[in-house]
C-alpha positions in Angstrom: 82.0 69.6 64.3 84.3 66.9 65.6 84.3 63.3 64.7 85.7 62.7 67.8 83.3 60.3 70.1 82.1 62.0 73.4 84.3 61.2 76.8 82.5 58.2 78.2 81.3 57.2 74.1 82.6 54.0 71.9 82.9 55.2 68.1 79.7 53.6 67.6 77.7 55.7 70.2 77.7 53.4 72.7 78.3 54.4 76.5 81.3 53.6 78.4 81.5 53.0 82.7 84.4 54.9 83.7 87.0 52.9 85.8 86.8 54.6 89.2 90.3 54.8 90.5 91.7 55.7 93.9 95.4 57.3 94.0 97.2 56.5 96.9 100.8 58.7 96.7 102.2 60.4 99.6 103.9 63.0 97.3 101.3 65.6 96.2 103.0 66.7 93.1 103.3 62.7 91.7 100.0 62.3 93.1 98.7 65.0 91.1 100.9 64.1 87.8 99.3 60.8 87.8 95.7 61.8 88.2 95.9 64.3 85.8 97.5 61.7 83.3 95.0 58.6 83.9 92.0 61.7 83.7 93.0 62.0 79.9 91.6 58.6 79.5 87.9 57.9 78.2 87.6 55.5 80.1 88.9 56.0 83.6 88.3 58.1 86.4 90.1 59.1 89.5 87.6 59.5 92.0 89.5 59.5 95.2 92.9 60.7 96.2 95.0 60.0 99.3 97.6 60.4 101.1 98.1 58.1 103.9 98.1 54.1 103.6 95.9 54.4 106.5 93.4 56.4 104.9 92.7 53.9 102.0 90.7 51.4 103.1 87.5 53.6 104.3 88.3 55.7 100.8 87.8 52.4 98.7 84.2 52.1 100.8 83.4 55.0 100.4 84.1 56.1 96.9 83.4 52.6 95.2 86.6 52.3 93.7 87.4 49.6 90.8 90.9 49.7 90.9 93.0 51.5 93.9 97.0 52.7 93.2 99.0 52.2 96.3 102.7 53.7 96.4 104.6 51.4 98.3 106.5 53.9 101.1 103.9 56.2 102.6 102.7 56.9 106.2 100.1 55.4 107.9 100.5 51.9 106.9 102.4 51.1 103.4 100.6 50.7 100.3 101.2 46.4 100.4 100.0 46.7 103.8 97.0 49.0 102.5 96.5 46.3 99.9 96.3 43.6 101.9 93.3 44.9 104.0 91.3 46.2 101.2 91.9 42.6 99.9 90.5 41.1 102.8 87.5 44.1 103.3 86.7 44.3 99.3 88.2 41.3 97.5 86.4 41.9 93.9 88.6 45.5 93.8 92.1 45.5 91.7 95.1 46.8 93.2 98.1 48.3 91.7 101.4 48.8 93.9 103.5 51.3 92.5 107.6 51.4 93.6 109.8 53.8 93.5 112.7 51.5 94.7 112.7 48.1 92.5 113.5 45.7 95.4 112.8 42.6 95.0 111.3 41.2 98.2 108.9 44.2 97.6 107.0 42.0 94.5 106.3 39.0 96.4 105.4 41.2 99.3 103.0 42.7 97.1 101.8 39.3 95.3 101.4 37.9 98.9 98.9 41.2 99.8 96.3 40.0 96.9 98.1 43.1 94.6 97.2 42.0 90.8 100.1 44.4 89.4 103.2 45.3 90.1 104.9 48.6 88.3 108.0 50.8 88.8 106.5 54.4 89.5 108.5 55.9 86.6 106.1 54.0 83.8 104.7 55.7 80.8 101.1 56.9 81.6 100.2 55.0 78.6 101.3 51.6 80.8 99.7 52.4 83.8 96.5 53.2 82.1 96.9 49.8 79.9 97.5 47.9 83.8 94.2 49.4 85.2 92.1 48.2 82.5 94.0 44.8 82.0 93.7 44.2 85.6 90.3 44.7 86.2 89.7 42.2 83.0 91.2 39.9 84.9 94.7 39.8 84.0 98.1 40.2 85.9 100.7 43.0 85.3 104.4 42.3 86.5 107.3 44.4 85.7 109.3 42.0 83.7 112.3 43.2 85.2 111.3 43.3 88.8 110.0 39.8 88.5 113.4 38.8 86.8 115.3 40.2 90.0 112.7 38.8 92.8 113.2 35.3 90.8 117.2 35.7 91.1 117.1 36.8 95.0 115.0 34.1 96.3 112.2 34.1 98.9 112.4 36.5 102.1 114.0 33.7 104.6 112.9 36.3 107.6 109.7 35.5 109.8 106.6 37.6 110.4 107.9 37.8 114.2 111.6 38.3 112.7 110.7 41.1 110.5 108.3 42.5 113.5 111.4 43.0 115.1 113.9 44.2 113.2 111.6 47.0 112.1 110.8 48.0 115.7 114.9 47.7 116.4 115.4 50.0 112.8 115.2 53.4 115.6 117.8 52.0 117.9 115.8 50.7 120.5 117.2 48.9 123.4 116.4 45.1 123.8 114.2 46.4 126.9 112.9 49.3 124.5 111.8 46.7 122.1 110.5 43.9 124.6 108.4 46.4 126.3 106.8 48.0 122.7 106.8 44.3 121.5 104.9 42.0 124.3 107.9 40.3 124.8 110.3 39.1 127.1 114.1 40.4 126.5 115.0 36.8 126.0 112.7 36.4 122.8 113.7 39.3 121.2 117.7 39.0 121.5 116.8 35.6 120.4 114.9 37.0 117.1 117.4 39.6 116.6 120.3 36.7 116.2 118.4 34.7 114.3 117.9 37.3 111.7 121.5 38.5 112.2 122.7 34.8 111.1 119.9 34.4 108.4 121.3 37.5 106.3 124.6 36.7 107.1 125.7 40.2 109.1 127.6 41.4 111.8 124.6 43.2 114.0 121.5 44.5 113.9 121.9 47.7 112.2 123.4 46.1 108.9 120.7 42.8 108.8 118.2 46.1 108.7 120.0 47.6 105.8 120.4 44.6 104.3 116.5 43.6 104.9 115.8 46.9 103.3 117.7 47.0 100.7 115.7 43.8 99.7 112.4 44.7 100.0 112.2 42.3 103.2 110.8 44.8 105.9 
């Protein structure tokens, strides 16, 4: 017989509440990986899996999650925009964004959403499990290097409106295109569109998108 406590078990017999964890990955097969890898833990439990940002919110309701994963690039909505209304709808609930792409304006993105942890996708299972329990304890997690690099570039010097923009004007939209999807006159959006263009110090529109990007500023 083993002397190996029980799942759910301290060493001293004592029960354990399972972390109930929500996966949000776009990717089934990392979505999957992960799962599998945080359900070899005691003490946590994946009790919901998505694959939209748009479908977490009404999963963290549903499910009574503790902790909710959010990959950063998914469809729907992105996971720091999934963070930020399960934030505002379910504030005691932890969040972890997850990156594939270490771009600094991504972190304070995320910080800025309510996220409590921060960590490159790539991690050891052994780390992400140690962030879901150190998070809901009350603690933050940061990638020490990803906070290094968000330090060095500097805040996002784009506006809500500015970034609105440029992400509409990422397809190649007109400035008619854009006014019309927008609300706005094609005045106010050429004059966004410059302003953006002389903030990240670029030729046109198409490179102050890469460049915004690039930077985790979209």
């Amino acid at each position: 017989m083993s002397d190996q406590p029980e799942p759910g078990v301290t060493p001293t017999g004592e029960s354990v509440r399972c972390i109930r964890v929500l996966l949000a990955e776009d990717q089934s097969m990392v979505r999957e990986a992960l799962a599998a890898l945080l359900g070899l833990e005691d003490d946590i439990e994946v009790v919901a899996q998505v694959a939209r940002g748009d479908q977490v919110l009404a999963a963290v309701g549903e499910h009574g999650v503790d902790v909710a994963l959010l990959d950063i690039e998914m469809p729907g909505c992105t996971g720091i925009e999934a963070a930020a209304q399960v934030h505002r709808a379910y504030p005691a609930v932890k969040l972890v964004v997850l990156t594939t792409f270490g771009r600094p304006g991504y972190l304070r993105s995320a910080m800025e959403a309510g996220a409590d942890a921060f960590l490159v996708k790539d991690a050891p299972a052994a780390q992400l499990a140690a962030a879901v329990r150190k998070v809901l304890a009350g603690e933050r997690v940061i990638d020490p290097t990803l906070a290094a690099a968000a330090l060095a570039e500097g805040a996002n010097p784009l506006t809500d409106r500015e970034r609105e923009v440029l992400r509409a004007a990422a397809d190649g939209s007109t400035n008619a295109e854009l006014a019309k999807a927008l609300h706005l006159s094609q005045g106010t959006v050429r004059n966004y569109l410059s302003t953006a263009i002389q903030k990240l110090a670029v030729r046109n529109r198409a490179e102050a998108v890469r460049i915004a990007r690039e930077k985790g500023w979209l």
